[in-house]
C-alpha positions as CSV (number, residue, x, y, z in Angstrom):
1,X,-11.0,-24.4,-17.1
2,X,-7.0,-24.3,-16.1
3,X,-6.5,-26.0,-19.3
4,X,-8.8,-23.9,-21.8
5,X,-7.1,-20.8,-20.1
6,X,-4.0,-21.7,-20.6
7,X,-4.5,-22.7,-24.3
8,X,-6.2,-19.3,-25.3
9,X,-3.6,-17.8,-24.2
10,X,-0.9,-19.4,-25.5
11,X,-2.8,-19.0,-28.9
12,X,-3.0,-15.1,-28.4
13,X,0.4,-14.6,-27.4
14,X,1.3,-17.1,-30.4
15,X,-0.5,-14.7,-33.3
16,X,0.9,-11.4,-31.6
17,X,4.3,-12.6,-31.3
18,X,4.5,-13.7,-34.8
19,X,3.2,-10.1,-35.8
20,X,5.9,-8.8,-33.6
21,X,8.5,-10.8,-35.3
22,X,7.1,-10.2,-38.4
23,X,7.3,-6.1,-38.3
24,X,10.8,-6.3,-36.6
25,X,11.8,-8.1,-40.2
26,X,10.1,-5.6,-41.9
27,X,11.2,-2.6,-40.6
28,X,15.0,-3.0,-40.4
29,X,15.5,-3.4,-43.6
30,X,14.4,0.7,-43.3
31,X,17.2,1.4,-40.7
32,X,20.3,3.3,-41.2
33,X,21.4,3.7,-37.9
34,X,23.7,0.8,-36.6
35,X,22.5,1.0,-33.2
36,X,18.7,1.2,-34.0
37,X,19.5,-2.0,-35.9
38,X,21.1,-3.9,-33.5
39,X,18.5,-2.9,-31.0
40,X,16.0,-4.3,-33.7
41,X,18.0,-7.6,-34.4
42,X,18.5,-8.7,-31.0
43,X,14.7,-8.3,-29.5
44,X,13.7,-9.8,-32.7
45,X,16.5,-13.4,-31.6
46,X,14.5,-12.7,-28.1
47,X,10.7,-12.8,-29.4
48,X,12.2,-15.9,-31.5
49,X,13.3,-17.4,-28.2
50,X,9.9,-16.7,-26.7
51,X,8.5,-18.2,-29.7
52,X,10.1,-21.5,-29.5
53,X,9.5,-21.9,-25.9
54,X,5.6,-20.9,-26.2
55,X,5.6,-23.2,-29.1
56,X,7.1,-26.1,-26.8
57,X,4.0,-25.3,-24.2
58,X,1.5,-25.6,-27.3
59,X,2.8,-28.9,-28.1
60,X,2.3,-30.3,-24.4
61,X,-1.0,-29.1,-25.1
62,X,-1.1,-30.9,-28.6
63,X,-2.1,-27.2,-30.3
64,X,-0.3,-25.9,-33.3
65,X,-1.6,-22.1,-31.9
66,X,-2.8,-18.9,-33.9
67,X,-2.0,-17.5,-37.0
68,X,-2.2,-13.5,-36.9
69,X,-5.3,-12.2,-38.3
70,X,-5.6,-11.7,-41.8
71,X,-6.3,-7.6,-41.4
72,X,-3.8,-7.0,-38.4
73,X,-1.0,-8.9,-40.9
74,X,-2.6,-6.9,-44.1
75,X,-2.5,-3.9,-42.0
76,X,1.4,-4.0,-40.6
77,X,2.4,-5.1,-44.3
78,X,0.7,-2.0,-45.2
79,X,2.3,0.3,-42.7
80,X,5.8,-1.2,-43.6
81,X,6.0,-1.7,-46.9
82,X,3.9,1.4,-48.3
83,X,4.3,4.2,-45.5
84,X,8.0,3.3,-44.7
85,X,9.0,3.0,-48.2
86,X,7.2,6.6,-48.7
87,X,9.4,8.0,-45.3
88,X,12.6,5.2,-44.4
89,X,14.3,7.7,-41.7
90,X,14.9,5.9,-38.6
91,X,12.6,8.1,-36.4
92,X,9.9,6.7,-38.9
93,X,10.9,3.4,-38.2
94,X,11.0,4.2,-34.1
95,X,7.5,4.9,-34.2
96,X,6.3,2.1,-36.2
97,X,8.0,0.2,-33.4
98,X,6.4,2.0,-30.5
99,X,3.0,1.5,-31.7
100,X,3.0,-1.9,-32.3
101,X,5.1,-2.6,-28.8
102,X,2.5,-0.4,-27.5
103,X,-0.5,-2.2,-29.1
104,X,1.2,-5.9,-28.5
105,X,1.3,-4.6,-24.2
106,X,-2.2,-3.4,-24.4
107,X,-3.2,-6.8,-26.0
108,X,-0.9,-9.0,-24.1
109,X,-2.5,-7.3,-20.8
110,X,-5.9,-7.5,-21.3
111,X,-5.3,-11.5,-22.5
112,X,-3.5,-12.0,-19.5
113,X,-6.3,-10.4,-17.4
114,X,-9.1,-12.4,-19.3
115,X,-7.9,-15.6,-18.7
116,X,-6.9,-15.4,-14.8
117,X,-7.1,-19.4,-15.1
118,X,-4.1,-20.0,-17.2
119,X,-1.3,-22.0,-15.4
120,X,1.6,-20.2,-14.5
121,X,4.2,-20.9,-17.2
122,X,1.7,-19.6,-19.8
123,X,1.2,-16.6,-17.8
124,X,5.1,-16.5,-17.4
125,X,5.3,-16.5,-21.2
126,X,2.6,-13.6,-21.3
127,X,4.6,-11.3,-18.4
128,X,8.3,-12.1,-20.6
129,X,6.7,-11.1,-24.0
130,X,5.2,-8.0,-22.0
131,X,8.1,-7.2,-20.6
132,X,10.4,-7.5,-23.9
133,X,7.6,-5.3,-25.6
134,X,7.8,-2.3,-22.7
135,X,11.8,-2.6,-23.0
136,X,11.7,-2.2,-26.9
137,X,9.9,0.7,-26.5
138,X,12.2,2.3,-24.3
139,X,14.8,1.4,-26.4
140,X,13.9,2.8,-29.7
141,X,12.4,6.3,-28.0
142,X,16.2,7.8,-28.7
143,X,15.0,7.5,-32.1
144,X,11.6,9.4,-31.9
């Protein structure tokens, strides 16, 4: 069960962290302000760092992870490249960001809730991601 656990949840956090990543690139190529930017650019190295070292747990566990789903990634392509392009001002940009760090801790929670069994670097992985979304969020509100 410990394994399984920790494997599912590894996989979540693998799919929602490559989403993160993924609207982080999209959106700052919307961003004017320097200091929205550089917030942007440096929690997107940190998700990267997460990345690598939740990839490293996969491969203990011989898993290659999860993919985000097809709609989720059809639906954030939409909401960056089609309702940013139509408003690009960096409070637009702020609350793209806010929803999807609020959506990824949502997510993130009730994973790390469902599968109690994980072991404990896997749920360490899950609390750092959570953590990094929460502090995004409170980073970009000065742009709402």
């Amino acid at each position: 069960m410990i394994e399984q656990d920790t494997i599912r949840l590894l996989r979540e956090c693998d799919a929602g962290i490559k989403m993160g990543i993924s609207s982080l690139d999209d959106s700052v190529k919307y961003v004017k302000n320097p200091d929205l930017k550089s917030i942007l650019d440096k929690s997107a190295r940190e998700h990267t760092q997460i990345l690598k070292d939740m990839q490293n747990l996969l491969d203990i566990y011989h898993d290659d992870g999860k993919e985000p789903p097809a709609m989720s990634k059809g639906m954030e392509w939409f909401q960056t490249n089609v309702k940013l392009a139509m408003d690009s001002s960096d409070d637009a940009v702020a609350e793209f960001i806010t929803d999807g760090c609020n959506m990824g801790i949502k997510s993130l929670s009730r994973y790390l809730n469902e599968y109690k069994a994980a072991d404990e670097k896997s749920k360490d992985i899950s609390k750092r991601l959570i953590s990094l979304e929460e502090q995004l969020a409170t980073d970009v509100r000065q742009f709402l």
